[in-house]
Biopython code that builds the backbone (N, CA, C, O; Angstrom):
import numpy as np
from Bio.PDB.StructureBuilder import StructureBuilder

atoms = [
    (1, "UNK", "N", (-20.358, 31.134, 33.278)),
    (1, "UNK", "CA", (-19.292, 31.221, 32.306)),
    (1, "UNK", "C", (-19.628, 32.324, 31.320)),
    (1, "UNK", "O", (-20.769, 32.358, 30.857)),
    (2, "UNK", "N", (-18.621, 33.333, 30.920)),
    (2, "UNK", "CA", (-19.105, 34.375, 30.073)),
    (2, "UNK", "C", (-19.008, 33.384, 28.339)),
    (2, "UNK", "O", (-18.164, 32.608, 27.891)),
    (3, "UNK", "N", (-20.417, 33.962, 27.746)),
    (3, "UNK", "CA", (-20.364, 33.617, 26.714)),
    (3, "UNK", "C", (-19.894, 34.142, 25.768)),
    (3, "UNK", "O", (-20.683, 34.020, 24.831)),
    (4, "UNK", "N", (-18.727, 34.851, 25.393)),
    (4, "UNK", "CA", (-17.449, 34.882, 24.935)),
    (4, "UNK", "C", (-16.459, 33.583, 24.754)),
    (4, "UNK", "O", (-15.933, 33.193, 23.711)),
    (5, "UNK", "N", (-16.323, 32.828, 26.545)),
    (5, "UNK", "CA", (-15.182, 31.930, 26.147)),
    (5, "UNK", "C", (-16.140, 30.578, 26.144)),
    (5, "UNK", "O", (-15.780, 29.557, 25.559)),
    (6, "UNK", "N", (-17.069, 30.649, 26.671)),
    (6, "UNK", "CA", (-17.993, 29.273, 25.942)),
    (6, "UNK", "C", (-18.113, 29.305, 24.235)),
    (6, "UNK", "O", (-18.364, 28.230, 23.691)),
    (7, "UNK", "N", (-17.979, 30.231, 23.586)),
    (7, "UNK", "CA", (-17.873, 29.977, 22.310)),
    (7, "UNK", "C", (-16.470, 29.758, 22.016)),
    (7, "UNK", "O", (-15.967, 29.184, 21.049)),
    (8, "UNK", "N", (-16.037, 30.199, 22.811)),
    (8, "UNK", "CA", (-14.604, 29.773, 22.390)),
    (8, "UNK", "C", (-13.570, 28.589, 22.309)),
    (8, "UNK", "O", (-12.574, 28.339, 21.630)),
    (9, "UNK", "N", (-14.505, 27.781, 23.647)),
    (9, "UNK", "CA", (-14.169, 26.602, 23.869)),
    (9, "UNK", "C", (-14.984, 25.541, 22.761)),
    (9, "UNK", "O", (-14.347, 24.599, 22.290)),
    (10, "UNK", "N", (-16.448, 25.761, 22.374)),
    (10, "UNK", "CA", (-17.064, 24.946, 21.485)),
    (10, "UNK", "C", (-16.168, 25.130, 20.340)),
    (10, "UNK", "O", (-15.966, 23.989, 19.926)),
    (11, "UNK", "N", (-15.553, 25.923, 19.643)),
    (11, "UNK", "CA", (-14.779, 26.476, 18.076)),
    (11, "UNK", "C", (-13.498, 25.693, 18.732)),
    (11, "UNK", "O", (-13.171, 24.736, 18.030)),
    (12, "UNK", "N", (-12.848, 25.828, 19.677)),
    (12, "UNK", "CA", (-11.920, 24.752, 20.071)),
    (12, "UNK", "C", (-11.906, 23.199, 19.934)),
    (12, "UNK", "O", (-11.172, 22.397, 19.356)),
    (13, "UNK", "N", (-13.168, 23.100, 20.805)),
    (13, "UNK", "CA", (-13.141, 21.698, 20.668)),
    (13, "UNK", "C", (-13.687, 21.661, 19.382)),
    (13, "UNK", "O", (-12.693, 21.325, 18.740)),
    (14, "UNK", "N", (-14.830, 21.809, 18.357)),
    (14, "UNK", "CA", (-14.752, 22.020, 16.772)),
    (14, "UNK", "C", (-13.524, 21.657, 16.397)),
    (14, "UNK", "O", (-13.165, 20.563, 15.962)),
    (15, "UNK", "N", (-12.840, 22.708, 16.600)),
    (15, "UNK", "CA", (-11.318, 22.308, 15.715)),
    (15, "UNK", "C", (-10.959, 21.185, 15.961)),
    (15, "UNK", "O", (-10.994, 20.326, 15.080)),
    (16, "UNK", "N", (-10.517, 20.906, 17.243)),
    (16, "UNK", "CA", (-10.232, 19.233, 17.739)),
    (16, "UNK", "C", (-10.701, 18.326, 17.146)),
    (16, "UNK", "O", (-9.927, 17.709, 16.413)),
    (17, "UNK", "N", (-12.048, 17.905, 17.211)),
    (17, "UNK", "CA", (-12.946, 17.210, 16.735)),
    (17, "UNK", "C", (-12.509, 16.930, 15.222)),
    (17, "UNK", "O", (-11.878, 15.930, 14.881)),
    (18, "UNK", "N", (-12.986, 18.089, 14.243)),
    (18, "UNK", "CA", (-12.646, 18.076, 13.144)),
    (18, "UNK", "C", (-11.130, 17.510, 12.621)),
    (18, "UNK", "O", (-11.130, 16.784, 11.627)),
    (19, "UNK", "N", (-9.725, 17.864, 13.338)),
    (19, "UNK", "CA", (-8.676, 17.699, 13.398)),
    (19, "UNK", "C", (-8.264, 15.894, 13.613)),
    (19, "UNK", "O", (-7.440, 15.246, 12.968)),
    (20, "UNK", "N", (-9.178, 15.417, 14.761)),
    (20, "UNK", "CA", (-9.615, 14.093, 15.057)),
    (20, "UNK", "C", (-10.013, 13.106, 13.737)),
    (20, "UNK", "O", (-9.592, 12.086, 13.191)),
    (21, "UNK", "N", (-10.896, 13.905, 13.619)),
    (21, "UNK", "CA", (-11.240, 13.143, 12.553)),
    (21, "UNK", "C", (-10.645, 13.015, 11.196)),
    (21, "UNK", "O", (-10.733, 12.023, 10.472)),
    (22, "UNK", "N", (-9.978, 14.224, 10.911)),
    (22, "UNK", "CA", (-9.411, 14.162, 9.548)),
    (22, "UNK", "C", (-7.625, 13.182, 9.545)),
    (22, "UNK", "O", (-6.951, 12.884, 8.559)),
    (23, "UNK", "N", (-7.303, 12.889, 11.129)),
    (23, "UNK", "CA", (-5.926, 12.648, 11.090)),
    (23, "UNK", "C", (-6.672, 10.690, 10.830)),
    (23, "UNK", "O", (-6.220, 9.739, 10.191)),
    (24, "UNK", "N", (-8.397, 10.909, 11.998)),
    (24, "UNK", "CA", (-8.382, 9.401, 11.580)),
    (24, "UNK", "C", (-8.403, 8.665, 10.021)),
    (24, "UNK", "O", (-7.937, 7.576, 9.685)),
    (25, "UNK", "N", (-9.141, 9.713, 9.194)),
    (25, "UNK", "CA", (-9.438, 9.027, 8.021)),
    (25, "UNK", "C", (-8.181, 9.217, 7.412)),
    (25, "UNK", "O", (-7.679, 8.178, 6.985)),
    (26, "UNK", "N", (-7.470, 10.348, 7.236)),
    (26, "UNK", "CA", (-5.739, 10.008, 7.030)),
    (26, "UNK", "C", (-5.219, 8.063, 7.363)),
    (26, "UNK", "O", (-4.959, 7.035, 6.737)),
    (27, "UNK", "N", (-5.319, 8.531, 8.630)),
    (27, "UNK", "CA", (-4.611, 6.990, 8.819)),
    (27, "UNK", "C", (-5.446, 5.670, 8.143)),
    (27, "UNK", "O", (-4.978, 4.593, 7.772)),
    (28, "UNK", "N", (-6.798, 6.128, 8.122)),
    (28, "UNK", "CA", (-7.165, 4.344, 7.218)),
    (28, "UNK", "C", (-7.136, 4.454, 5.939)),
    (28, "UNK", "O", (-7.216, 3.382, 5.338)),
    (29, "UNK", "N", (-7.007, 5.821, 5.027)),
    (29, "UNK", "CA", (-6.445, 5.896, 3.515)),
    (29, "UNK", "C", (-5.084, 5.510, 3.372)),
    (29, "UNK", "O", (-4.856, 5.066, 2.247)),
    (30, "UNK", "N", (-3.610, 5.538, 4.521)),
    (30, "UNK", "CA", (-2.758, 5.315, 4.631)),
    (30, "UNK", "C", (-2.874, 3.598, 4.777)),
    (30, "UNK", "O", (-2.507, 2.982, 3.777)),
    (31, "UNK", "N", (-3.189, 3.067, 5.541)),
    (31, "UNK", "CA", (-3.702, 1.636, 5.888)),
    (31, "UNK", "C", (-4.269, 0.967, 4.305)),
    (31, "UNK", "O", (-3.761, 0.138, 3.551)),
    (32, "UNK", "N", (-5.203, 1.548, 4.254)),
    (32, "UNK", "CA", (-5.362, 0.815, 2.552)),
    (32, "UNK", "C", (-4.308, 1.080, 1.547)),
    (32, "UNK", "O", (-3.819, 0.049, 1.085)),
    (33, "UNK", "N", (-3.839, 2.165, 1.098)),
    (33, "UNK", "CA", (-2.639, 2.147, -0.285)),
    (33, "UNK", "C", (-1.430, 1.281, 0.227)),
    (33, "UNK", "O", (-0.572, 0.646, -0.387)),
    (34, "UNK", "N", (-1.698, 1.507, 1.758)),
    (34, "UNK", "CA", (-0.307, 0.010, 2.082)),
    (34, "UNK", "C", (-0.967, -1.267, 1.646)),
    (34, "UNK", "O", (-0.463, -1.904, 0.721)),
    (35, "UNK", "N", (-1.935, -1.640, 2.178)),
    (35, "UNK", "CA", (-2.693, -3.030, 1.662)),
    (35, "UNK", "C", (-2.614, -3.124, 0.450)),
    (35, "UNK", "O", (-2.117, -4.182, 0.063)),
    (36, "UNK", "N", (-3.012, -2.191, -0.554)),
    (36, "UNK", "CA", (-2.964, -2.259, -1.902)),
    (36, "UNK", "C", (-1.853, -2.815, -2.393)),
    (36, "UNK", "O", (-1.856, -3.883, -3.005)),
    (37, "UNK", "N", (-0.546, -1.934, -2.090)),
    (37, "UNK", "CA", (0.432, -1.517, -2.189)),
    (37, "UNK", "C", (1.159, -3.044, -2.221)),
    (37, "UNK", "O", (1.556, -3.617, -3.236)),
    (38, "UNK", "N", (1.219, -3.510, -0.930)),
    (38, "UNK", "CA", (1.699, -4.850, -0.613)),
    (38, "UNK", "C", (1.091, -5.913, -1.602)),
    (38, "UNK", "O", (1.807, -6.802, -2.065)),
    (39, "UNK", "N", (-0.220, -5.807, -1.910)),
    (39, "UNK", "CA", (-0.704, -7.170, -2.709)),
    (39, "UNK", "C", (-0.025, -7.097, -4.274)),
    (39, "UNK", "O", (0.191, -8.060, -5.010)),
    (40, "UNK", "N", (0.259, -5.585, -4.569)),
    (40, "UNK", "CA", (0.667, -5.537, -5.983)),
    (40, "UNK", "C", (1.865, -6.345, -5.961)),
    (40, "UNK", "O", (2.169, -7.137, -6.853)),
    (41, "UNK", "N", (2.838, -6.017, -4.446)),
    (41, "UNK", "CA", (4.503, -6.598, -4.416)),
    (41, "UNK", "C", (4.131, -7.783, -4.838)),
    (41, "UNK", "O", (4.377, -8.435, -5.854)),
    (42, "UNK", "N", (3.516, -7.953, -3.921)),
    (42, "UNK", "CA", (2.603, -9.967, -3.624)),
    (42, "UNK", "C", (2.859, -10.603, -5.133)),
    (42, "UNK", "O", (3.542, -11.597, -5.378)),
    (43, "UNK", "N", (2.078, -9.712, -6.163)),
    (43, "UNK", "CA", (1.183, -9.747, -7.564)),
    (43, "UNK", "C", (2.759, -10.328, -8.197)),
    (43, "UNK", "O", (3.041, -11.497, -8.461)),
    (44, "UNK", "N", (3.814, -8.878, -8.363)),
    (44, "UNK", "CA", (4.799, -8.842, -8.931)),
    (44, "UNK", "C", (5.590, -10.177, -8.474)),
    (44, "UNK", "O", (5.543, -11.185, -9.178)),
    (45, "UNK", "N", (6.340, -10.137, -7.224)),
    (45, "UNK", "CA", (6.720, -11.304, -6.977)),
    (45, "UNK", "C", (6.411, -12.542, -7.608)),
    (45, "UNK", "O", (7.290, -13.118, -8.248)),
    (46, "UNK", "N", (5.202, -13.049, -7.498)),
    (46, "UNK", "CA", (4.986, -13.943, -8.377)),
    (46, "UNK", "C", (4.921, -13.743, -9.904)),
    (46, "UNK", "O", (5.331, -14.686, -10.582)),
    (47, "UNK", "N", (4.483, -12.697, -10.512)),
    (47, "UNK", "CA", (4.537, -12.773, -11.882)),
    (47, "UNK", "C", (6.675, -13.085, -12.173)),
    (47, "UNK", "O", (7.018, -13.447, -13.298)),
    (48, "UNK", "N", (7.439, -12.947, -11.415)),
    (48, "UNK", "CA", (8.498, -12.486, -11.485)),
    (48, "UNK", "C", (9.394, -14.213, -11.436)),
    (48, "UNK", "O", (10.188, -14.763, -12.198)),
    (49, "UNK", "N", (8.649, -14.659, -9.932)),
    (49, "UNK", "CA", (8.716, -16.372, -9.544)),
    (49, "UNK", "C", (8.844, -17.229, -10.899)),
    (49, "UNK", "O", (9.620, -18.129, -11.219)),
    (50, "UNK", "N", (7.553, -16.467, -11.713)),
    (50, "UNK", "CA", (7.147, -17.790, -12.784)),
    (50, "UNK", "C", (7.743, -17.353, -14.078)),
    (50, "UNK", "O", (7.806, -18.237, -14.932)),
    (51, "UNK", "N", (8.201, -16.152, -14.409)),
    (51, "UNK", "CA", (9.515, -15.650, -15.448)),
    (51, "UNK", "C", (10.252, -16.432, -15.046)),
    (51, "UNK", "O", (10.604, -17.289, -15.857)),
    (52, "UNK", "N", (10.773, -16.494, -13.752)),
    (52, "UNK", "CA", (12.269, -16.898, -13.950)),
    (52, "UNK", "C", (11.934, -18.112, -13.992)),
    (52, "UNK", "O", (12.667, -18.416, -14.933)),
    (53, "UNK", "N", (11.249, -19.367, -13.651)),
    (53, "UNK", "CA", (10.859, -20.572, -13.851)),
    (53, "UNK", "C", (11.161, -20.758, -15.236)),
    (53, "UNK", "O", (12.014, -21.556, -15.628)),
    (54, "UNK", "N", (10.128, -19.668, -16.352)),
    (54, "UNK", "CA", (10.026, -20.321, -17.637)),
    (54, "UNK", "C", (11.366, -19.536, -18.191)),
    (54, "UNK", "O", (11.872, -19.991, -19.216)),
    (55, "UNK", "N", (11.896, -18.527, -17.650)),
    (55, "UNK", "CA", (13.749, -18.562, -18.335)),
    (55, "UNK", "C", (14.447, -19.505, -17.890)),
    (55, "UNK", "O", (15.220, -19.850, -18.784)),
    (56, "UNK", "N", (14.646, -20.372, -16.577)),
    (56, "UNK", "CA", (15.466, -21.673, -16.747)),
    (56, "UNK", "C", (14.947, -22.735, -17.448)),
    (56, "UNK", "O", (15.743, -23.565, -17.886)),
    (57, "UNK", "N", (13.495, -22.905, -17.685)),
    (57, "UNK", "CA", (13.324, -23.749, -18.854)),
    (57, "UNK", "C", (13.822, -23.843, -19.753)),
    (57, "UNK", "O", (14.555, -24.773, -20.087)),
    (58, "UNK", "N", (13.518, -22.822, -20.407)),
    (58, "UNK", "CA", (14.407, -22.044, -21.905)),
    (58, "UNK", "C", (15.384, -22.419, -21.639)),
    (58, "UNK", "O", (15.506, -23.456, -22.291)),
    (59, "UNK", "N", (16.559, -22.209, -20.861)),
    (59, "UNK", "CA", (17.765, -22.199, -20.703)),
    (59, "UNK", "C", (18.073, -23.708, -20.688)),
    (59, "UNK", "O", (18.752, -24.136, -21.622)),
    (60, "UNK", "N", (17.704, -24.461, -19.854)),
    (60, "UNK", "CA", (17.812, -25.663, -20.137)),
    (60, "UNK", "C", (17.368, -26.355, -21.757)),
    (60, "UNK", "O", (18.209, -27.105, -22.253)),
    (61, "UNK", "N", (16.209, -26.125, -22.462)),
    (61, "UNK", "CA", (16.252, -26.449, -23.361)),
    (61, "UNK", "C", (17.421, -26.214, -24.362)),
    (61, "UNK", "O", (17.946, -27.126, -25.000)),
    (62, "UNK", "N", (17.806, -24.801, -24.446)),
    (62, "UNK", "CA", (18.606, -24.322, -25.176)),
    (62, "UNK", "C", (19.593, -24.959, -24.817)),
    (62, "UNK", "O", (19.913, -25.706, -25.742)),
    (63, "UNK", "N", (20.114, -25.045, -24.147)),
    (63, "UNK", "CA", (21.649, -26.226, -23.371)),
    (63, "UNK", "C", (21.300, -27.606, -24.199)),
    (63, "UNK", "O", (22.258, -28.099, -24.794)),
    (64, "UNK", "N", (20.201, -28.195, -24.289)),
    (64, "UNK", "CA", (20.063, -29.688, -25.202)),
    (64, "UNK", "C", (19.994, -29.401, -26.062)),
    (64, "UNK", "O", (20.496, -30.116, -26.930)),
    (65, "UNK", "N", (19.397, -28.288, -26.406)),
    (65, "UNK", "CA", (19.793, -28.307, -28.250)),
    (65, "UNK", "C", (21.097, -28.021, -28.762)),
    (65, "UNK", "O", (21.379, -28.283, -29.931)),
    (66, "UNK", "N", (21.946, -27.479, -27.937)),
    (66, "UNK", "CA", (22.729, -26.806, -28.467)),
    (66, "UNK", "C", (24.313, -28.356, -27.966)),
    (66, "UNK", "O", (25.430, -28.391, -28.482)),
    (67, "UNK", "N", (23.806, -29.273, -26.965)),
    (67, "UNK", "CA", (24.479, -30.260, -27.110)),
    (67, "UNK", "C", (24.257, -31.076, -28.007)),
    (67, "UNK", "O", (25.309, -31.517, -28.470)),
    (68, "UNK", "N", (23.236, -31.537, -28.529)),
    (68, "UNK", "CA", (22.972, -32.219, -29.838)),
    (68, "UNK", "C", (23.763, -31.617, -30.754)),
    (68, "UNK", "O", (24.030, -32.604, -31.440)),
    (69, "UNK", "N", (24.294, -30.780, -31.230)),
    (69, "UNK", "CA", (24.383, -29.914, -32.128)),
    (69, "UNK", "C", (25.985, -30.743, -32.622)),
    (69, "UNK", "O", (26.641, -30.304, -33.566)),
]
sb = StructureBuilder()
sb.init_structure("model")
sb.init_model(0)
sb.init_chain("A")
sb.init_seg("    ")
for serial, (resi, resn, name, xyz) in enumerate(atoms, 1):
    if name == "N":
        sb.init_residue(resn, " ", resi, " ")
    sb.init_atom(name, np.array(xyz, "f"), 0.0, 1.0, " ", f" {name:<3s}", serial, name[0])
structure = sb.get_structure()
């Protein structure tokens, strides 16, 4: 094989390799800010669940006080 395209093929596959690898760690930085991402919804959702819990409380209270009245 002339060593011309044997270097040419190692800087090839190099690139590949390198290319390989950078699309893999792409995809598991993508994979985590989704994980993240989702637990915050997770987070919100519930902080959101237990607002509206303690606004129909309120609301109900306010309804008896305001029938006493």
């Amino acid at each position: 094989m002339d060593k011309n395209i044997g270097e040419q093929l190692n800087k090839a596959y190099e690139a590949y390799r390198q290319a390989c690898m950078d699309r893999d760690h792409a995809v598991k930085e993508l994979q985590q800010k989704t994980e993240s991402y989702m637990q915050q919804i997770r987070e919100q959702q519930e902080k959101i669940e237990l607002q509206n819990s303690i606004i129909a409380k309120l609301k109900s209270q306010l309804a008896a006080l305001n029938a006493n009245r």
